[in-house]
C-alpha positions as CSV (number, residue, x, y, z in Angstrom):
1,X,-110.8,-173.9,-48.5
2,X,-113.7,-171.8,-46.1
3,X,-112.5,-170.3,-43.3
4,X,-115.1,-172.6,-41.0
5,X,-116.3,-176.1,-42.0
6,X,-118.6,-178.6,-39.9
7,X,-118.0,-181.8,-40.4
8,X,-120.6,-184.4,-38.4
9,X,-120.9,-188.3,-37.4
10,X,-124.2,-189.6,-36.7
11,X,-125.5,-187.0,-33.5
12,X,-122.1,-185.3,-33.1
13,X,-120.5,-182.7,-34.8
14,X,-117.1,-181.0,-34.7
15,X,-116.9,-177.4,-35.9
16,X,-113.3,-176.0,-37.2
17,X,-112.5,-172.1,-37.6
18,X,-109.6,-170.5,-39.0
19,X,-108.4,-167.2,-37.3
20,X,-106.6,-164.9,-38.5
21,X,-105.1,-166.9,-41.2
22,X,-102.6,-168.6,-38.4
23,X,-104.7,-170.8,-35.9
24,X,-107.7,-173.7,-35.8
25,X,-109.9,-173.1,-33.2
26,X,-111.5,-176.5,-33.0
27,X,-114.8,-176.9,-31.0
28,X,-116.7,-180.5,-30.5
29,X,-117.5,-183.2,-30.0
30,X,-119.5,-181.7,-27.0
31,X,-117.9,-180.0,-24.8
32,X,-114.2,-180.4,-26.2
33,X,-112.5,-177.4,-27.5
34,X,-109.2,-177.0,-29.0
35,X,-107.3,-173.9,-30.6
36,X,-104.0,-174.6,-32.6
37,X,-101.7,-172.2,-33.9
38,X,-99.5,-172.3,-36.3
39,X,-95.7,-170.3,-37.3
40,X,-97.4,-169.7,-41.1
41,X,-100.0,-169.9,-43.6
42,X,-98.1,-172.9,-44.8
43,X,-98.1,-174.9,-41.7
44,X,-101.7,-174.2,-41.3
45,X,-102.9,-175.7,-44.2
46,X,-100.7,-178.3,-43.6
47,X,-102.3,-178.9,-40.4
48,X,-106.0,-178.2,-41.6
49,X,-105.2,-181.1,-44.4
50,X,-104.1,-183.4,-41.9
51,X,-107.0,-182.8,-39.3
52,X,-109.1,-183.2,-42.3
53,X,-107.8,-186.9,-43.0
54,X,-107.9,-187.7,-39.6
55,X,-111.5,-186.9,-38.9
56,X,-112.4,-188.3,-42.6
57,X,-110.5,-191.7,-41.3
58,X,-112.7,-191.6,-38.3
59,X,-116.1,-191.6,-40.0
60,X,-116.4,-188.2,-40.4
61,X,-118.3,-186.4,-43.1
62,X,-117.8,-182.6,-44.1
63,X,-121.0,-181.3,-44.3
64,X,-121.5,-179.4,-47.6
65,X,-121.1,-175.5,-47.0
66,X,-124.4,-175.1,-49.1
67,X,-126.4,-176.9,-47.3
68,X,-128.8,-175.8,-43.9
69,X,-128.1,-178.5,-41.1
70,X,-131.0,-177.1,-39.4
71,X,-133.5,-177.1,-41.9
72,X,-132.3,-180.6,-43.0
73,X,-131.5,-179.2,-47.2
């Protein structure tokens, strides 16, 4: 998996960063912002899976890494 992915619903979006290989820093929607750390690699992507699900379940879309949000492609 990338190390950031954006993942959007209708006008909002929520970006997610991995840091350091051991924490999600999670910012959106709006103002919210989150970080979550983890005791390993494993329990990270454990967790990215499972945030992943969540915000798929809730009607959102990862928006494809080769794609310009901005410029609409």
């Amino acid at each position: 998996m990338p190390s950031t992915w954006l993942f959007t619903r209708e006008t909002e979006s929520i970006w997610v960063e991995c840091v350091d290989g051991r924490a999600l820093v999670i910012a959106g929607p709006g103002t919210e912002r989150k970080a979550v750390e983890y005791r390993s690699e494993a329990e990270l992507q454990t967790g990215q899976i499972a945030l992943a699900e969540t915000l798929s379940s809730g009607g959102w879309v990862l928006w494809p890494p080769e794609k310009d949000r901005r410029s609409g492609q």
